[in-house]
N, CA, C and O of each residue as an XYZ file, in Angstrom:
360
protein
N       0.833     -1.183      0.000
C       0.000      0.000      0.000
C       0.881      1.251      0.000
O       1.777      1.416      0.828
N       0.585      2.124     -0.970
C       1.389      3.570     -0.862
C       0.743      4.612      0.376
O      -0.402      4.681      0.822
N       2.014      5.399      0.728
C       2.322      6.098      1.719
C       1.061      6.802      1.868
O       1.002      7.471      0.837
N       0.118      7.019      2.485
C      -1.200      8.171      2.574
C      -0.523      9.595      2.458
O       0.365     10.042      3.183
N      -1.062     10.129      1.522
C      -0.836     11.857      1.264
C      -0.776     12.777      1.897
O       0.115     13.605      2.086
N      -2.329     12.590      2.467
C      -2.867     13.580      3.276
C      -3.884     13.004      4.011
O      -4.367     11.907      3.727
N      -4.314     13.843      5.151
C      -5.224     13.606      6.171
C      -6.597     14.210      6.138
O      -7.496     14.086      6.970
N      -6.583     14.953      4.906
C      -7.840     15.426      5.245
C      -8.909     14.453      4.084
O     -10.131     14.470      4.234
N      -8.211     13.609      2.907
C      -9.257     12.901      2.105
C     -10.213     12.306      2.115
O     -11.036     12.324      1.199
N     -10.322     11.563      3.295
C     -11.389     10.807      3.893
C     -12.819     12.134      4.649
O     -14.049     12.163      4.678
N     -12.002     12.775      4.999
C     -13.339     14.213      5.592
C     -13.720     14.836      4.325
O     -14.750     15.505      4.418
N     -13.134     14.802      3.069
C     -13.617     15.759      2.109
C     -14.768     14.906      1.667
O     -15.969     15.175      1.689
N     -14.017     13.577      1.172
C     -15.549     12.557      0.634
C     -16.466     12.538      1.600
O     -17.651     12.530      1.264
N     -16.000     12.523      3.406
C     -17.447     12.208      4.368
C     -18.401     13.580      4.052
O     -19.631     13.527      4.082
N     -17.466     15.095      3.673
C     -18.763     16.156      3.953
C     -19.320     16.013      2.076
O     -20.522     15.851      1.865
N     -18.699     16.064      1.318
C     -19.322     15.949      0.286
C     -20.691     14.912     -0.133
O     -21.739     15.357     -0.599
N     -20.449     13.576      0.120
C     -21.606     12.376      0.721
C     -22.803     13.347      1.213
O     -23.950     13.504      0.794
N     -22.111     13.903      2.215
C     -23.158     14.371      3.702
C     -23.753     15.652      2.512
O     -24.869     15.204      2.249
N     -23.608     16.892      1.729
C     -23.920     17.551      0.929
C     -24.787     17.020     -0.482
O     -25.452     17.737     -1.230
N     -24.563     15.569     -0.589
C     -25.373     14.977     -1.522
C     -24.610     15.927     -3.238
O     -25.261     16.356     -4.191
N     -22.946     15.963     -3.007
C     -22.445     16.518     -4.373
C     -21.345     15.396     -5.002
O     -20.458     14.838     -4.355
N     -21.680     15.194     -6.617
C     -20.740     14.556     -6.817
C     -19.183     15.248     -6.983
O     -18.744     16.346     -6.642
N     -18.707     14.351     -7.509
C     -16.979     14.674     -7.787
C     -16.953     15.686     -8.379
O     -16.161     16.603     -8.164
N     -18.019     15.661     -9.406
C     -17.767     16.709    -10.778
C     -18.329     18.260     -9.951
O     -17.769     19.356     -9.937
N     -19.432     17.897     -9.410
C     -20.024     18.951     -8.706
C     -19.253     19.966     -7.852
O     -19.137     21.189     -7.922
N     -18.637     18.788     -6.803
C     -17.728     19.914     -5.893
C     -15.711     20.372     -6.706
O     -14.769     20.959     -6.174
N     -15.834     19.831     -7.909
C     -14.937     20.278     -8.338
C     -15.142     21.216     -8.983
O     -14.169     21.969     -9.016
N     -16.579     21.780     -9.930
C     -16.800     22.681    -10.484
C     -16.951     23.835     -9.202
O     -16.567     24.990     -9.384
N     -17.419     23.493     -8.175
C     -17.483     24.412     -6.850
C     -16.414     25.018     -6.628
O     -16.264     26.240     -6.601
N     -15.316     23.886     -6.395
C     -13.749     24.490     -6.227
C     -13.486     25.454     -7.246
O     -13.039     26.549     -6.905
N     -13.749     25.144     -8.733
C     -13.153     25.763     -9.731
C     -14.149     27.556     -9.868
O     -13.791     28.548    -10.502
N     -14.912     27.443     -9.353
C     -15.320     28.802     -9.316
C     -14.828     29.853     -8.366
O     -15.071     31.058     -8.431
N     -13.884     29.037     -7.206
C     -13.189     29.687     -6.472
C     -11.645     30.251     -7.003
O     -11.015     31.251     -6.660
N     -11.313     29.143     -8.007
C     -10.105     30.023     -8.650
C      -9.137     28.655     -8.750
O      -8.143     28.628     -9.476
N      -9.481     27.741     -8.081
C      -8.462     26.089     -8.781
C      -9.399     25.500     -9.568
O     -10.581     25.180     -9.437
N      -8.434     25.426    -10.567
C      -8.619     24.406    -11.592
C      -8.820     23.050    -11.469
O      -8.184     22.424    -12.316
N      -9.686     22.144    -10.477
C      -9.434     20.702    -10.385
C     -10.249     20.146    -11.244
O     -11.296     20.481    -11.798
N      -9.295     18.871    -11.249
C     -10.153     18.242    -11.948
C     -11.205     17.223    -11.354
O     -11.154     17.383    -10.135
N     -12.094     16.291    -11.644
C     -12.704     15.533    -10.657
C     -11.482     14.147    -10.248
O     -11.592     13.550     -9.177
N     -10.440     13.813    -11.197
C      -9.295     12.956    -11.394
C      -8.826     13.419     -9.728
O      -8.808     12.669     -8.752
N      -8.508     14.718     -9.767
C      -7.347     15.539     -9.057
C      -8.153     14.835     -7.353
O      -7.761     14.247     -6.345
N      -9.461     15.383     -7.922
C     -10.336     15.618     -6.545
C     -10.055     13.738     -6.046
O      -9.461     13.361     -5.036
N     -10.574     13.018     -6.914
C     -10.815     11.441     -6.357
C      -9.339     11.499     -5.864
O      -9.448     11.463     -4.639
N      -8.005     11.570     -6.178
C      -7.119     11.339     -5.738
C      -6.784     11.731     -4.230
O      -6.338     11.003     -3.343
N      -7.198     13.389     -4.174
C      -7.222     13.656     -2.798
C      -8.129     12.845     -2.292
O      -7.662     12.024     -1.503
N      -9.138     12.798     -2.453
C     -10.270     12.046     -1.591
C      -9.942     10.262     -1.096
O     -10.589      9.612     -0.275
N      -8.607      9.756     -1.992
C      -8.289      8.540     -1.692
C      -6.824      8.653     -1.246
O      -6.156      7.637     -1.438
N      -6.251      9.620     -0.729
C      -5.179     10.176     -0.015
C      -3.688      9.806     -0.820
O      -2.586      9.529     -0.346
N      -4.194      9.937     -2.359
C      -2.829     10.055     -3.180
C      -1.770     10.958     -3.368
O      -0.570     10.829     -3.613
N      -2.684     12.101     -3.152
C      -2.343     12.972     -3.286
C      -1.814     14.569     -2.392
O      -2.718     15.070     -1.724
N      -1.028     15.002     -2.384
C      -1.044     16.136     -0.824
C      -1.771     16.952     -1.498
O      -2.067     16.641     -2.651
N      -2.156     17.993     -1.024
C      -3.283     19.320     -0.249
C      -1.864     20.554      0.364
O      -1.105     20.377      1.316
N      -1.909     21.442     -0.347
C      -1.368     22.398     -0.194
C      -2.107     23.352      0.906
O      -3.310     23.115      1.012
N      -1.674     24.231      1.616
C      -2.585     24.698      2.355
C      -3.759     25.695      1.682
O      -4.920     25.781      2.082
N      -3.187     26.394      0.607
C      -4.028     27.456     -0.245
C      -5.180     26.209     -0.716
O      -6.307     26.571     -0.379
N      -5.189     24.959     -1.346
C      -5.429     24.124     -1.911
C      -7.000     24.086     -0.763
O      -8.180     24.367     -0.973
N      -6.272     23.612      0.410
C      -7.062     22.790      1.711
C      -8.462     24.175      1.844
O      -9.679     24.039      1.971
N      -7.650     25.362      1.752
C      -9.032     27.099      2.093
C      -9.865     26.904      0.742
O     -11.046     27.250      0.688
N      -9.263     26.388     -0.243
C     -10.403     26.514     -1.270
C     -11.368     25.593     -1.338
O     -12.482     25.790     -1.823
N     -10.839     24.216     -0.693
C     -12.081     22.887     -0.676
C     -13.167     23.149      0.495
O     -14.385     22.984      0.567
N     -12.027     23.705      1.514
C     -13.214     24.045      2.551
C     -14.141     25.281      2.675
O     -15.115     25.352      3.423
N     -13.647     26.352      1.740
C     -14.807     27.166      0.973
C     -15.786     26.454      0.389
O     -16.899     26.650      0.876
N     -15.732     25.791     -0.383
C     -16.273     25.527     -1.743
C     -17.553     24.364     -0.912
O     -18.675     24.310     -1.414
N     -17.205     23.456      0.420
C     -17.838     22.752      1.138
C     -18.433     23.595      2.038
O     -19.473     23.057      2.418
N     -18.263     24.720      2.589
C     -18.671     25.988      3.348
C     -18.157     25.473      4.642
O     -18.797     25.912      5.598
N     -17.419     24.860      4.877
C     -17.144     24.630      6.229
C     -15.758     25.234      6.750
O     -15.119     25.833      5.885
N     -15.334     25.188      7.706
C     -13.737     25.557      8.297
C     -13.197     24.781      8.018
O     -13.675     23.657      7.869
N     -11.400     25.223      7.752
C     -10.350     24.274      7.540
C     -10.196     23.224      8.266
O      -9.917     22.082      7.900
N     -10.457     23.791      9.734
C     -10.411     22.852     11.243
C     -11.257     21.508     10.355
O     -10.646     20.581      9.822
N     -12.456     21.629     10.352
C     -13.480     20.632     10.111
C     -13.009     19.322      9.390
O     -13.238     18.154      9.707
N     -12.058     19.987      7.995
C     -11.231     18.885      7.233
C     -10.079     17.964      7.990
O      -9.690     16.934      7.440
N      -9.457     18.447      9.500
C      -8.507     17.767     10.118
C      -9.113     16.665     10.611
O     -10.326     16.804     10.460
N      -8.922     15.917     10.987
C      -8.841     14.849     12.264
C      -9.247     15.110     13.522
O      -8.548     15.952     14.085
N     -10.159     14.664     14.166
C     -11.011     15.296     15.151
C      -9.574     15.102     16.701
O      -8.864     14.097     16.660
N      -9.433     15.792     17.481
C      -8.131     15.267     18.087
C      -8.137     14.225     18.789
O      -7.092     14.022     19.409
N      -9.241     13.227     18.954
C      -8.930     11.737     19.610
C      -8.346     10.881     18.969
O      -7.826      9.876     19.455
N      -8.385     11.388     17.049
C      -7.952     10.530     16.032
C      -6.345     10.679     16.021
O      -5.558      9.792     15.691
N      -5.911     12.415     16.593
C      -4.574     12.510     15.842
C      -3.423     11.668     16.172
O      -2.546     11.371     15.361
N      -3.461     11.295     17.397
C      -2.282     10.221     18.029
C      -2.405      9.246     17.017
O      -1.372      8.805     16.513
N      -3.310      8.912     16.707
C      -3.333      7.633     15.647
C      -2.635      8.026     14.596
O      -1.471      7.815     14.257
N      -3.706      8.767     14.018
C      -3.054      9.457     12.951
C      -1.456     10.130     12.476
O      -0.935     10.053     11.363
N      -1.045     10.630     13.412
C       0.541     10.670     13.571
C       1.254      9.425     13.291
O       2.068      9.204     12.394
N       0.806      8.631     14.226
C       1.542      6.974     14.303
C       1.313      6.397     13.174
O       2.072      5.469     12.891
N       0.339      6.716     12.298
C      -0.100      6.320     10.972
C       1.492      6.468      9.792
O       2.223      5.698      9.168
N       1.379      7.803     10.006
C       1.686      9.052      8.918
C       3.324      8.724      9.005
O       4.100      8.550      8.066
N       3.609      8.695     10.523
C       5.199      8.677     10.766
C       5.364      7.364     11.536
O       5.676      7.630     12.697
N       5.300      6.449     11.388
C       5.685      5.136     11.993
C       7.019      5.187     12.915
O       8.023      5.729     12.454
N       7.030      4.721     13.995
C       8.413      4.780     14.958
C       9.337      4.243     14.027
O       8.953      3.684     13.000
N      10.961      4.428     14.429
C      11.950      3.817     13.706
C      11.981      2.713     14.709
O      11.530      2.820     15.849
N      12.616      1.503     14.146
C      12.888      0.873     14.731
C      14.576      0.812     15.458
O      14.874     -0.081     16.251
């Protein structure tokens, strides 16, 4: 399995679902904000291929109307999530 990208892919597909928008939908959303995505670009973030720039992360969470916060990891997840992302050395 390749390295996960980013942390927020899994929250973009849960609020988009929860909004009832497809791929194409909330990418044309994004793209009226001023990025160019594609729905390719979008599934990739959404399956954590891909990183999320921070300018990147203010325009999805515009375009979803929610806060940046909202796209993180709620903080009971992040210990995990760290241990995920950066595995101890051995």
């Amino acid at each position: 399995m390749k390295a996960r990208q980013n942390a927020v892919g899994p929250k973009i597909r849960h609020l988009r679902y929860q909004q009832g928008l497809t791929q194409n939908e909330l990418s044309a959303r994004i793209g009226l904000l001023g990025w160019d995505i594609s729905r390719g670009t979008l599934s990739q973030i959404e399956a954590q291929l891909r990183c999320v720039t921070d300018f990147e992360l203010v325009c999805v969470a515009r375009a979803l109307g929610v806060l940046t916060d909202q796209l993180l990891p709620s903080p009971p997840h992040v210990k995990k999530m760290l241990a995920e992302f950066f595995p101890a050395k051995p």
